[in-house]
C-alpha positions in Angstrom: 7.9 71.9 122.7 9.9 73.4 119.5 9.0 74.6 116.2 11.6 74.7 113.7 10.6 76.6 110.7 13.2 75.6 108.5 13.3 73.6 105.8 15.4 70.7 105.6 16.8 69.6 102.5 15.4 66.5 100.7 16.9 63.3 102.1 20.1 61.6 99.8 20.9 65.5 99.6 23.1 66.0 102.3 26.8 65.1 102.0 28.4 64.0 105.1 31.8 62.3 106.2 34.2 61.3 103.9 32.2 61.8 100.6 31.7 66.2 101.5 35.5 65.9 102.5 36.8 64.4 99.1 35.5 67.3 97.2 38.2 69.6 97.7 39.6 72.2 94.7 42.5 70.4 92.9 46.1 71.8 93.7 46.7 71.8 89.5 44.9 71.8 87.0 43.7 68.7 85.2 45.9 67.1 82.8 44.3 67.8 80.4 44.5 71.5 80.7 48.0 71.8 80.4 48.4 75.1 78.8 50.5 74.3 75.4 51.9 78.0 75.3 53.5 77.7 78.7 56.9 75.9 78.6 57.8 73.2 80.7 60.3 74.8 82.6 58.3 77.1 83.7 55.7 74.8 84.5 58.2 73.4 86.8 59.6 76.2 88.6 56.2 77.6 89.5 55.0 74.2 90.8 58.5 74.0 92.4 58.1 77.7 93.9 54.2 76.7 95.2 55.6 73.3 96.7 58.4 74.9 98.8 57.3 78.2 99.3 60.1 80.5 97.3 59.5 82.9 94.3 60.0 81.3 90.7 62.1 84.0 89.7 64.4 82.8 92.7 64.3 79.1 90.9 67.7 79.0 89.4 66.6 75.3 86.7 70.2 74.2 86.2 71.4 74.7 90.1 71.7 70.9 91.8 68.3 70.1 93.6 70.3 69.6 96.6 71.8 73.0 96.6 68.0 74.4 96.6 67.0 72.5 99.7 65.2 70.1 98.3 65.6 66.2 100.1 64.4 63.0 98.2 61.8 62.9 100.4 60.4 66.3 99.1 61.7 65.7 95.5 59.3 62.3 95.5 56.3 64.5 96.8 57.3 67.1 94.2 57.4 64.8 91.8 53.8 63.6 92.5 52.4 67.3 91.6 54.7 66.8 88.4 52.5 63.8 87.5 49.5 65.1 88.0 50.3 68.3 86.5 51.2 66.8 83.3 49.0 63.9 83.3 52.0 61.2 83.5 53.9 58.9 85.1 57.0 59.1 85.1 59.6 55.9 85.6 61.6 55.4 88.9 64.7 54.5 86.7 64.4 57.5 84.7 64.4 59.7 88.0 68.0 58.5 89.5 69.4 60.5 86.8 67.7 64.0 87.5 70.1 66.7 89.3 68.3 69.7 88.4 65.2 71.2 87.9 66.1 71.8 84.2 66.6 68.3 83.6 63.1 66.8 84.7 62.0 69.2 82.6 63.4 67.5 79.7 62.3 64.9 81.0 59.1 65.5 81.6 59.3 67.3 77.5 60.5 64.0 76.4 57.6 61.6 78.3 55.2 64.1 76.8 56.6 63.9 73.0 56.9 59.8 73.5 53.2 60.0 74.7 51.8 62.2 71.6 53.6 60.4 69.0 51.9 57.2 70.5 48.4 58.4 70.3 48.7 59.6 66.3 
């Protein structure tokens, strides 16, 4: 016969499955925490840099996404980390006309501006 001389946590205590897996660090910060005295762009290229593993200071904003290697299939998952970066959503329509990291970021400047003037 054993004896255990450990003590087990109260029951309801211990997280298991799905519920201990779902509480995982964020990749960005909360949209709410979007730090006003860091521009957009740069907001951009260092999400851009994390997402495809370069250097920001590689990032050249107004070169065609193409030209950097980036697919539409990575530019949509890209685009995801852009939303929940800055707390958006940004239209499909509004996405067909985006060439460059530079433009999204006006993009992104403009969504932002619409969505403040709305809430005052």
């Amino acid at each position: 016969m054993f004896r255990v001389n450990k003590q087990l946590p109260p029951l309801g205590t211990i997280k298991r499955g799905c519920e201990a897996s779902r509480q995982r660090a964020p990749l960005s910060p909360p949209p709410n925490s979007v730090d006003p005295t860091v521009n957009t762009i740069e907001s951009i290229k260092d999400l851009a840099a994390r997402q495809f593993g370069v250097e920001a200071t590689a990032i050249d904003v107004d070169v065609p996404l193409d030209q950097l290697g980036i697919d539409s299939l990575g530019f949509l998952e890209f685009m995801f980390e852009v939303e929940d970066r800055f707390g958006l959503s940004v239209p499909q329509e509004s996405l067909k006309e985006v060439r460059t990291l530079h433009q999204l970021a006006d993009l992104v400047d403009g969504l932002l501006a619409a969505r403040s003037s709305a809430t005052t």
